[in-house]
C-alpha positions in Angstrom: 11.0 -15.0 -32.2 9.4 -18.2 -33.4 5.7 -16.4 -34.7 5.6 -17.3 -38.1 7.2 -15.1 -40.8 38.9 -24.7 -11.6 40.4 -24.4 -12.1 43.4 -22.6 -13.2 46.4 -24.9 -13.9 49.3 -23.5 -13.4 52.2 -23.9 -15.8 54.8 -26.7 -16.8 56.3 -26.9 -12.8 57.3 -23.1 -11.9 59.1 -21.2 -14.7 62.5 -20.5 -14.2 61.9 -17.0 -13.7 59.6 -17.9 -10.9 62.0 -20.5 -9.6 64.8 -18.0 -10.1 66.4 -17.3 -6.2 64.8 -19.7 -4.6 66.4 -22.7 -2.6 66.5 -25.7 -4.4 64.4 -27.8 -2.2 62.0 -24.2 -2.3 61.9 -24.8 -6.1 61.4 -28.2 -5.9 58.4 -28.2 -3.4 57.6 -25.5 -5.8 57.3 -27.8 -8.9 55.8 -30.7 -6.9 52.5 -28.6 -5.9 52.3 -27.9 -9.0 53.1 -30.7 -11.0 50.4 -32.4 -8.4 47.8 -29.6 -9.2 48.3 -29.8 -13.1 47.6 -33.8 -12.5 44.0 -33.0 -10.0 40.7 -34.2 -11.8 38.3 -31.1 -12.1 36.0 -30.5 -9.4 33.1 -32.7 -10.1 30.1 -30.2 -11.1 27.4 -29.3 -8.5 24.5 -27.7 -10.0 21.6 -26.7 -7.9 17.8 -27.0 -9.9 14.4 -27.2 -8.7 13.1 -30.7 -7.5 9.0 -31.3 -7.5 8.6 -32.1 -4.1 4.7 -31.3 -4.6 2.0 -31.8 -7.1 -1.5 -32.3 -5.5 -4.3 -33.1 -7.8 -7.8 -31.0 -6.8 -9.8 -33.9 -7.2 -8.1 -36.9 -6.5 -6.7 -35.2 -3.4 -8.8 -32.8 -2.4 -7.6 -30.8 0.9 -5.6 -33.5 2.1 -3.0 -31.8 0.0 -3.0 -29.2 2.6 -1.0 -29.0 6.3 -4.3 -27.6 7.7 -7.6 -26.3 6.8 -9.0 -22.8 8.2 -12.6 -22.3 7.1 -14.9 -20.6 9.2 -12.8 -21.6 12.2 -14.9 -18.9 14.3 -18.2 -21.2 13.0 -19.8 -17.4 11.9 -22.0 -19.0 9.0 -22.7 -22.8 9.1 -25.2 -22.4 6.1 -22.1 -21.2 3.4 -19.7 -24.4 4.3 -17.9 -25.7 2.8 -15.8 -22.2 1.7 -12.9 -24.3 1.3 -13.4 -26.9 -1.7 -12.2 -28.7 -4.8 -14.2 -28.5 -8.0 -12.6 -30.5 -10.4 -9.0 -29.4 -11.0 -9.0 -26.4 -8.8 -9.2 -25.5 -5.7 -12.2 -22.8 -4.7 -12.2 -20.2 -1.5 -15.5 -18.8 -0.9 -16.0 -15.5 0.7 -19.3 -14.2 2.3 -19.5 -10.3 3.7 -21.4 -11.9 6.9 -18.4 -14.4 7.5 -16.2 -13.7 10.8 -12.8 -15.2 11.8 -11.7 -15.4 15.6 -11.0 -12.0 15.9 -14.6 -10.4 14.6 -13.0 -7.3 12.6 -11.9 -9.5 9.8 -12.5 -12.2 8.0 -10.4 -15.7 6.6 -10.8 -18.4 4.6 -7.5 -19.9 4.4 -5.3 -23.4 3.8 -2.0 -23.5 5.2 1.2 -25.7 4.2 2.3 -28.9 1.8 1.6 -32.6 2.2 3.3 -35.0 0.3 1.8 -37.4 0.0 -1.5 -36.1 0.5 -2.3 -36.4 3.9 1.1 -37.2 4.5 3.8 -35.8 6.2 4.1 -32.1 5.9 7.1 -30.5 3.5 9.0 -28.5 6.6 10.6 -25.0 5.0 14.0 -24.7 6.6 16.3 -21.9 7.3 19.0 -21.9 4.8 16.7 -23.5 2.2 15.1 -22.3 -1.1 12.0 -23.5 -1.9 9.6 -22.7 -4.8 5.8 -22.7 -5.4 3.8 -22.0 -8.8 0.1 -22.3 -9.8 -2.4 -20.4 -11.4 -4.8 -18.4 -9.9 -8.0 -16.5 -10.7 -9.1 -13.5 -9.3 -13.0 -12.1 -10.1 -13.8 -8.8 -10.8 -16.2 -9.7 -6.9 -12.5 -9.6 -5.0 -11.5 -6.5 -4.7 -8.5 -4.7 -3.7 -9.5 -2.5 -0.4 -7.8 0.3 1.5 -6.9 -2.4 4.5 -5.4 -5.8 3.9 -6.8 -8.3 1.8 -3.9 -11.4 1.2 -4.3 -14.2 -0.7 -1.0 -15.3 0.1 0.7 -15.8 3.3 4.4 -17.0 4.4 4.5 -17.3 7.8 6.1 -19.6 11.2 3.5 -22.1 12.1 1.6 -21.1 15.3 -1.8 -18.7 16.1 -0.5 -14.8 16.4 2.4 -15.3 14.3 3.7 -12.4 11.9 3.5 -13.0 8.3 6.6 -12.7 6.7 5.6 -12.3 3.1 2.1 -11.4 1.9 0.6 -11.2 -1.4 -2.1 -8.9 -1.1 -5.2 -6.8 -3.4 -4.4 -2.9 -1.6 -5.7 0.0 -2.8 -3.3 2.7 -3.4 -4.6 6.5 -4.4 -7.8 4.6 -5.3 -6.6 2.0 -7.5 -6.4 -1.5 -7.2 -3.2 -2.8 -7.3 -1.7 -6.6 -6.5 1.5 -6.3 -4.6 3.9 -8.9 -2.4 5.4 -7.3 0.3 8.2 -8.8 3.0 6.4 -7.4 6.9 9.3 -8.1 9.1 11.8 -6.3 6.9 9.1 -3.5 5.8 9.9 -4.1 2.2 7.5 -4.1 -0.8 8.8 -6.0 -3.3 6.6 -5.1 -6.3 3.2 -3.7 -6.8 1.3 -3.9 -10.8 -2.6 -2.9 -11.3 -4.8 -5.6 -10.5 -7.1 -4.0 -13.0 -5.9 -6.6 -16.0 -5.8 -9.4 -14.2 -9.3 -9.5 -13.4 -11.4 -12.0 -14.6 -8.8 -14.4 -16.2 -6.4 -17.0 -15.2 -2.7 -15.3 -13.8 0.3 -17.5 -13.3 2.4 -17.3 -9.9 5.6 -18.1 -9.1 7.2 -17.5 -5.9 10.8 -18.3 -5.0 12.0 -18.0 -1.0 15.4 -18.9 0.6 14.7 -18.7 4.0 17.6 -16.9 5.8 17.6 -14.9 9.0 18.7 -11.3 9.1 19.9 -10.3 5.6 20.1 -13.6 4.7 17.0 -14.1 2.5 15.6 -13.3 -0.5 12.9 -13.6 -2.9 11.4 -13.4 -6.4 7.8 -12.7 -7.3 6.6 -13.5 -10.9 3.2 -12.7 -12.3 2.8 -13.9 -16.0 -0.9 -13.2 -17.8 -1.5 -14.7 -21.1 2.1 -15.8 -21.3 3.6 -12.3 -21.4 5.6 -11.6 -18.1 3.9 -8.5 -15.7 6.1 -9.0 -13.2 9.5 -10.2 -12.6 11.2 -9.1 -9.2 13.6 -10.2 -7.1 15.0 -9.0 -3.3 18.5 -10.2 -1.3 19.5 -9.5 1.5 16.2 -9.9 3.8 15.0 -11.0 6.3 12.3 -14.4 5.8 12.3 -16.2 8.6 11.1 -16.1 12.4 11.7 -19.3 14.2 11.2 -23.2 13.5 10.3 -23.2 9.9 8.0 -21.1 7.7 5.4 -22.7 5.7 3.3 -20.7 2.5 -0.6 -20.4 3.4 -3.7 -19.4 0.4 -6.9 -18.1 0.4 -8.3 -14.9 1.1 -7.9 -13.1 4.4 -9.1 -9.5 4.9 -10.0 -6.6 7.4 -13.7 -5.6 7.3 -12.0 -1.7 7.6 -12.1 -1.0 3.9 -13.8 2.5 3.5 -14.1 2.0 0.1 -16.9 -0.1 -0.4 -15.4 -3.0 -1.7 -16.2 -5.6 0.4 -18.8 -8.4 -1.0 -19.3 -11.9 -1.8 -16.3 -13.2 -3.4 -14.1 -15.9 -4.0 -10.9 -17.1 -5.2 -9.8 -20.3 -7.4 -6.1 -21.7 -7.8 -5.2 -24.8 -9.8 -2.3 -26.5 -10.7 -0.2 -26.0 -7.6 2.8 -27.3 -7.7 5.9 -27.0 -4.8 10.3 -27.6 -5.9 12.9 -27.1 -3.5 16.6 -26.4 -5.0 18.9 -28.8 -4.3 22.2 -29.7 -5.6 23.1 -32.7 -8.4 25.5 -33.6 -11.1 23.5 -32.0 -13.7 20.5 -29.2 -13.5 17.5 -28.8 -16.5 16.2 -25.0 -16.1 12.9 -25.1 -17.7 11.5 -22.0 -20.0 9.2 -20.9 -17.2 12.1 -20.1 -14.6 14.1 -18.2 -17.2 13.8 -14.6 -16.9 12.7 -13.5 -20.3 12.7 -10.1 -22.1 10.3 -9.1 -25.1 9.1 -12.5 -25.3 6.3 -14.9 -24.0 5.5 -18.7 -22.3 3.6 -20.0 -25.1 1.9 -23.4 -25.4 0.5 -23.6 -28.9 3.4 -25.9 -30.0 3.8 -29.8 -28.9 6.7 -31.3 -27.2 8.3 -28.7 -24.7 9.1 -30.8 -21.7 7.8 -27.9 -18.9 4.7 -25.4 -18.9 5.6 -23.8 -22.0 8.3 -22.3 -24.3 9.7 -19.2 -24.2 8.7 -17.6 -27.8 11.3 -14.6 -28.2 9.8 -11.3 -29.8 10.8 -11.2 -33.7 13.3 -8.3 -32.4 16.9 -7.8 -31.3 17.7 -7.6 -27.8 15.0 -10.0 -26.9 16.0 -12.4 -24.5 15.7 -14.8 -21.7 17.8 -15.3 -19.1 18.7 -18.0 -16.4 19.8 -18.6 -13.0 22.3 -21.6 -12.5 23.6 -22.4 -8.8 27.0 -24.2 -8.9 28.8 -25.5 -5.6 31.8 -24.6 -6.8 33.9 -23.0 -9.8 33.7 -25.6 -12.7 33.8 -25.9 -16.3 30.4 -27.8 -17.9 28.3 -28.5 -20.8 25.9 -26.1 -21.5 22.7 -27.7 -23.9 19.6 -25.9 -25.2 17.1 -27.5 -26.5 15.2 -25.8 -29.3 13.0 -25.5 -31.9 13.3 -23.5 -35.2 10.6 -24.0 -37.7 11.9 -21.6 -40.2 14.0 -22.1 -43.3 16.8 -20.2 -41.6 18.8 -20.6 -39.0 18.6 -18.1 -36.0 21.6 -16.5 -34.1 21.5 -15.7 -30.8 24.5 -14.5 -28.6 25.2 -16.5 -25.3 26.3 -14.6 -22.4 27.6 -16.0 -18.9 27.6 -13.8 -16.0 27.6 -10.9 -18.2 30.5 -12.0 -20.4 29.5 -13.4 -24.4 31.0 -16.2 -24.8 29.5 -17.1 -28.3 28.5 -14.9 -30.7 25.5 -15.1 -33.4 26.2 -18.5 -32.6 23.2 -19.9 -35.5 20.4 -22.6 -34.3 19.7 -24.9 -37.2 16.4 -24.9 -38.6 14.3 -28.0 -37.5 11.7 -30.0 -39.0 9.0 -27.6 -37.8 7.5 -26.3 -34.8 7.0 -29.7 -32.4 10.4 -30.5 -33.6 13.1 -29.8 -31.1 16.7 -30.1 -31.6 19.6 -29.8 -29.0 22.8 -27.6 -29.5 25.5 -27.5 -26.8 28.6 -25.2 -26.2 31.0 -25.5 -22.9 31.2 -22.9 -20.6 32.5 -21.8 -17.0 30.6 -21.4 -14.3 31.8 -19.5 -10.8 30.8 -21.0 -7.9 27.6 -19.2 -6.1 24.8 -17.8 -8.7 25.9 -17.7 -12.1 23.2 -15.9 -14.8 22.8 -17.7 -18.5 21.5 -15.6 -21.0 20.3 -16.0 -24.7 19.8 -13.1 -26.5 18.5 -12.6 -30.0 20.6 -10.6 -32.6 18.7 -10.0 -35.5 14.7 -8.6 -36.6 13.4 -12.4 -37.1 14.3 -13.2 -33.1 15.7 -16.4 -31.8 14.4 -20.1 -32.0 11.9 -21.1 -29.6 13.7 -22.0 -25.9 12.4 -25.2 -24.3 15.4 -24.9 -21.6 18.6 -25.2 -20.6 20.8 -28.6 -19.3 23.9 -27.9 -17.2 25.8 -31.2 -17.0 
């Protein structure tokens, strides 16, 4: 780690023991395919990567950032509004024990959706696509998990009485508080850690939904806390979608049937919020916060990395991270990591593709220092669907520091 210390083409024409017994003009067709597929350009590559479609500033924007505001929609307790505000660069829901949604045996404070601009049009969540929100939130010791729902996070169809089809919620379970996101429709948790640590200090999120019908879906929840990763899960083959279009929803909405005593004054803050949709291009830049990373952190303490942070590898063999590349169809490409080694060394790392190494110890150059990145490149093939890119460190003193990765 970085603390200090297509297509196949297929032979000259036929062989002649291919060719051998066939009819001459047989042969000869034979040799024009191929001579015709030898000649084909390679597919052009399709990569798919995350686009910002969404970056609302708290207070520049304000909730005009939002498809529609829910506070106190039941009017329960004029004298706490607003619950729903910006303060500064983040966004605050406020929760009193006395407040009252519609239905009087719980209680919601919500936003709902994406505008883009803000008070623009809204960013509509389609089946078939993959969409993609991150931010970081903090929850106060005052929210508590309870032994009925509490969610700050919502996906769900637009419309009142709608199912939620994923939920990120504060449960109780065998008396401990816990954080979990579970998928209703399909009856699926997909992850639950102790919300114990996560108290009091700021979490980040990061949520990844392809909304399919049936067993077409899938997700990926991600909780990292003082850059080290807690969670890192992903489910296929679900079902995420209803009817129309689904669209994500925060706050804090719970039942007043906790029988633990939990339930008080609370509230919940989020800031930077941002919303990517994957879509397809000539090239795709993976960033060192979607990589899925082993024995290693998100660190910011050096200048110059071009996303949220840097992965920062543990000083340990085996420690890795590891990305996800979408390509339209099978395709050989350029594969470029940018980098920063401020040792005197250089550090080797072995790069694997779908599994397979196709470089070993290959060495990363020292650089100047720290905030000095360099850029190394290999070539590599890539199947069409979900290909996984991994770096993975192969000696005690760990890898350079990952920035990301370009797929062109």
């Amino acid at each position: 780690m970085n603390r200090p210390t297509r297509r196949t083409v297929l032979g000259a024409a036929l062989s002649a023991a291919a060719t051998v017994g066939l009819p001459r003009t047989t042969a000869t067709a034979a040799a024009t395919v191929a001579a015709a597929d030898a000649a084909a350009p390679a597919a052009a590559l399709s990569v798919s990567s995350w686009q910002q479609r969404w970056a609302p500033s708290a207070a520049a924007d304000g909730l005009a950032a939002f498809e529609t505001v829910e506070d106190d929609r039941a009017d329960s307790h004029p004298a706490g509004h607003p619950h729903i505000r910006a303060e500064g660069d983040t966004y605050r829901w406020t929760m009193h024990t006395v407040d009252r949604d519609s239905a009087t045996d719980r209680q919601r404070q919500e936003v709902t959706g994406m505008r883009s601009p803000a008070g623009g049009a809204f960013l509509e969540w389609k089946s078939g696509q993959t969409w993609r929100t991150t931010y970081a939130m903090y929850i106060p010791s005052v929210l508590k998990a309870t032994t009925s729902f509490t969610h700050i996070m919502q996906i769900k169809q637009p419309g009142n009485g709608t199912s939620p089809i994923v939920v990120q919620s504060l449960r109780r379970v065998g008396g401990a508080q816990t954080i979990e996101l579970q998928l209703p429709i399909s009856d699926v948790l997909v992850g639950r850690t102790s919300l114990d640590p996560l108290h009091d200090r700021w979490v980040d999120v990061d949520f990844r939904i392809t909304v399919g019908d049936g067993s077409s879906g899938s997700v990926r929840w991600i909780l990292r806390s003082a850059g080290a990763t807690v969670v890192d899960i992903e489910r296929t083959g679900v079902d995420t979608f209803l009817a129309d279009r689904v669209r994500p929803k925060w706050g804090i909405y719970r039942s007043l049937g906790d029988t633990s005593g939990s339930l008080q004054d609370c509230y919940l803050l989020t800031r930077e919020m941002r919303g990517y949709q994957l879509v397809p291009g000539p090239s795709g830049v993976f960033r060192a916060d979607e990589a899925r990373v082993s024995q290693g952190t998100v660190d910011t303490d050096h200048t110059g990395h071009s996303g949220a942070g840097f992965v920062n590898l543990e000083n340990t063999p085996g420690s890795y991270a590891e990305w996800t590349v979408r390509a339209a169809a099978a395709s050989t490409a350029s594969l470029e990591l940018r980098y920063a080694n401020g040792t005197a060394a250089g550090r080797p790392m072995d790069i694997a593709v779908n599994g397979t190494r196709i470089a070993a110890g290959r060495t990363f150059a020292p650089t100047a220092n720290w905030d000095t990145w360099a850029t190394a490149a290999l070539p590599v093939s890539l199947k069409a669907g979900v290909n996984t890119v991994r770096f993975t460190s192969t000696t005690a003193d760990g890898g350079p520091n990952l920035d990301r990765i370009t797929v062109r």
